[in-house]
C-alpha positions in Angstrom: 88.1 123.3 66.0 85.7 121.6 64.0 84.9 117.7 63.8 87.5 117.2 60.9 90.3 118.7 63.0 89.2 116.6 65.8 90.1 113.7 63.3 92.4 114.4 60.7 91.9 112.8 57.6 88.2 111.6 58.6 86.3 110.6 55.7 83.0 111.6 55.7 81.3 108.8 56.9 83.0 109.5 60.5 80.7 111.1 63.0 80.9 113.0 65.8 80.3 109.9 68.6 82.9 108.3 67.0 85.4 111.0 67.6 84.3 112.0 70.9 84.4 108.4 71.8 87.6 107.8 71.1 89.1 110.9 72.8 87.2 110.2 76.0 88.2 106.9 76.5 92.1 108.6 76.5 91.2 111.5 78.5 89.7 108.9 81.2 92.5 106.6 81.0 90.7 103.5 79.7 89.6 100.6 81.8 92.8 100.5 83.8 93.0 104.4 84.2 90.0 104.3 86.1 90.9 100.8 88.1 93.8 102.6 89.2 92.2 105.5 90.2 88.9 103.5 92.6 91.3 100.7 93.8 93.2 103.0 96.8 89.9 104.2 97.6 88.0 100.8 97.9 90.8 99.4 99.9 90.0 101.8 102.5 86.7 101.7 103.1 86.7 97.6 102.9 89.3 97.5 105.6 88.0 100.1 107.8 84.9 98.3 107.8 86.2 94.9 108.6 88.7 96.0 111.0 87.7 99.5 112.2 91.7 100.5 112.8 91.5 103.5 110.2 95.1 104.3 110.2 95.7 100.8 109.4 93.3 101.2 106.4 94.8 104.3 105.3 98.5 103.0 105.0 97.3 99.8 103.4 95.3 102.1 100.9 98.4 104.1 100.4 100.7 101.3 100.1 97.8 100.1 97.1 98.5 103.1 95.1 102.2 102.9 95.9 102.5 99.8 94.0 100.0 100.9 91.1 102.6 104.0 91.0 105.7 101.5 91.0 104.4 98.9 88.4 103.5 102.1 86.0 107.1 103.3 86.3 108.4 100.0 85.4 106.1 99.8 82.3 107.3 103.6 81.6 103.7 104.5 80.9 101.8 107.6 82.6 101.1 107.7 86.4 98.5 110.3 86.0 95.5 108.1 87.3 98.0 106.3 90.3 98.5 110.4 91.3 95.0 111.4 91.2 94.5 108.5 93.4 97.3 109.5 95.9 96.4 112.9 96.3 93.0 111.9 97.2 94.1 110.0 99.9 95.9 112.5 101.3 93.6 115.3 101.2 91.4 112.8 103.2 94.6 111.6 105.5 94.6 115.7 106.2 91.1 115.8 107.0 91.9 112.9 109.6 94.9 114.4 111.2 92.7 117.8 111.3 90.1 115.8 113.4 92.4 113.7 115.4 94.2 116.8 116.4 91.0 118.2 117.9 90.9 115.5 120.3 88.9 113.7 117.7 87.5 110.0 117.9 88.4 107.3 115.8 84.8 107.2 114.5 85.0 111.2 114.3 88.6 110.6 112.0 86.3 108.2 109.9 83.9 110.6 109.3 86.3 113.3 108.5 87.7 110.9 105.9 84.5 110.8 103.7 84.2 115.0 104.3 86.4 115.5 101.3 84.6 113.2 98.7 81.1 115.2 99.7 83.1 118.2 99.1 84.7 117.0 95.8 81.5 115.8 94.4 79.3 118.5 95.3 81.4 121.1 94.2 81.9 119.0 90.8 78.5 118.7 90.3 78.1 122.8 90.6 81.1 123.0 88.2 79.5 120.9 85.6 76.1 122.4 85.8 77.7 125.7 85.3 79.7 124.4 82.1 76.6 123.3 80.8 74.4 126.1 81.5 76.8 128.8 79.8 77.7 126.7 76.8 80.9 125.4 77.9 80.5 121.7 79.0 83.5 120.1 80.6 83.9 117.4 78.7 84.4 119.6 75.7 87.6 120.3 77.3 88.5 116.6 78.3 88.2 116.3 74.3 90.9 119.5 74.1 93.1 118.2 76.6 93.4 115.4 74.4 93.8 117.2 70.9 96.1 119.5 72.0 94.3 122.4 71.3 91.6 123.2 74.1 88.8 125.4 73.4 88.2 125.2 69.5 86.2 121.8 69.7 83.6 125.1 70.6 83.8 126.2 67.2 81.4 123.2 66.2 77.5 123.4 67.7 77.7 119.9 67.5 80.5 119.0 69.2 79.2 120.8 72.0 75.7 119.5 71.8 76.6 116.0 72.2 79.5 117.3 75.0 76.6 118.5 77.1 74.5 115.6 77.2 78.1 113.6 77.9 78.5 116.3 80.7 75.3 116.3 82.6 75.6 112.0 82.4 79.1 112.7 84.5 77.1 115.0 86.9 74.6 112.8 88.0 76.5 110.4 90.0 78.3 113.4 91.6 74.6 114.4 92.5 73.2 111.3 93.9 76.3 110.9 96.0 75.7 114.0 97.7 72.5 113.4 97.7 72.5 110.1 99.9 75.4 110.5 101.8 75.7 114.3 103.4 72.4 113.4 106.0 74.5 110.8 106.7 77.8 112.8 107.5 75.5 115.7 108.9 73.7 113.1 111.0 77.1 111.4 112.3 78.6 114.7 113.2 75.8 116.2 115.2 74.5 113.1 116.5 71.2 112.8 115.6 72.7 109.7 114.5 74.4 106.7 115.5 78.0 107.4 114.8 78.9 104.0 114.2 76.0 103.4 111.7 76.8 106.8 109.9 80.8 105.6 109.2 79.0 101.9 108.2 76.6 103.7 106.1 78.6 105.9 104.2 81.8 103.4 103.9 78.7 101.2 102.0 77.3 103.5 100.0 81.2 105.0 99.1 81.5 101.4 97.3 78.3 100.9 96.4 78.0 104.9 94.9 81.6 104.7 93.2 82.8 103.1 90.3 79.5 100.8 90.0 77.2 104.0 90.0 80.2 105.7 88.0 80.3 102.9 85.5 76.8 103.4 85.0 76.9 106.6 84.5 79.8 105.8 81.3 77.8 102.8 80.0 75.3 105.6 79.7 77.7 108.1 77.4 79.0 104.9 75.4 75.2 104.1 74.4 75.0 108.1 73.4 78.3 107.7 71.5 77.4 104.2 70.3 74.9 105.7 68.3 76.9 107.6 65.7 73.9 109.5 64.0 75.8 112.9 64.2 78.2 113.2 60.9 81.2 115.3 61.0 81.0 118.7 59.3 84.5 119.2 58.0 83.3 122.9 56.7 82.4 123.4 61.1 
């Protein structure tokens, strides 16, 4: 796929950032694709700290995401983000019916809670390190998911260029998160340290490392598209 086909009909003042732009912000889902997607999540951790009754905080979460879901259906508009959000609560409402079936604390079921988002973010950052390193970067195939045709954005070396840098900006928070937060969940579990100031720590730093440390993270690939100094090669 070159940079024309990414655009049909371009002229050629169009420029790579400016396509890539526009497909990312559809493959994320825009401002209220992503909304929908942190809001389940920061409902838990806010009531969890406030009124430490996690399954309370769990069903409130759910029930969040159950009205995202419900107001999307009425507006007959995709439910992909509301989803994403939903099965990440239950793969962490798993991980808490794993530990509270071992005889598990409440303060242990908390800390089982966060285990999946450690996992998810570590093993995303290995994911798109990998991409990167062997010339496939994963937002490359964000931009094919979008056009329909999902590998020949690779056909143009600077698609992919500018799809790596995007790539490795996406990684980073996944990195830092892991980064801060397993001594943390390591610490809680063994007890080297204070459970109670583990769960407090990590339910902070899961807000304060989300969507502001993600948002960074975009703001950083909109300056990098914002620049539009790559022009599309319709002969890519």
């Amino acid at each position: 796929m070159s940079t024309h086909e990414v655009a049909p009909g371009s002229s050629p003042g169009v420029t790579v950032e400016q396509v890539v732009r526009a497909q990312l912000g559809k493959a994320l889902g825009g401002r209220r694709g992503m909304l929908e997607a942190a809001a389940p999540t920061i409902v838990f951790t806010v009531l969890w700290l406030s009124t430490r009754e996690i399954q309370l905080a769990l069903a409130v979460s759910v029930g969040a995401a159950l009205v995202l879901l419900a107001v999307r259906l009425v507006q007959r508009s995709t439910v992909q983000f509301v989803v994403n959000a939903l099965v990440g609560i239950g793969i962490g409402w798993f991980f808490v019916r794993l530990a509270a079936s071992r005889g598990g604390s409440e303060d242990e079921q908390a800390l089982a809670y966060f285990l999946p988002g450690l996992l998810y973010n570590g093993g995303y950052a290995v994911v798109m390190a990998l991409t990167c390193l062997i010339g496939w970067p994963l937002v490359g195939f964000m931009v094919g998911s979008v056009t329909g045709d999902v590998t020949a954005w690779h056909h143009d070396k600077q698609v992919v260029k500018l799809c790596t840098t995007l790539t490795w900006l996406l990684a980073i928070p996944c990195v830092i998160r892991v980064a801060l937060q397993a001594p943390l969940w390591i610490g809680g579990w063994s007890g080297s340290l204070d459970v109670d100031f583990a769960i407090a720590a990590l339910g902070v730093l899961k807000i304060a490392l989300g969507w502001p440390l993600q948002l960074a993270a975009l703001g950083a690939m909109l300056w990098v598209l914002g620049r539009d100094r790559t022009p599309v090669d319709p002969t890519a």
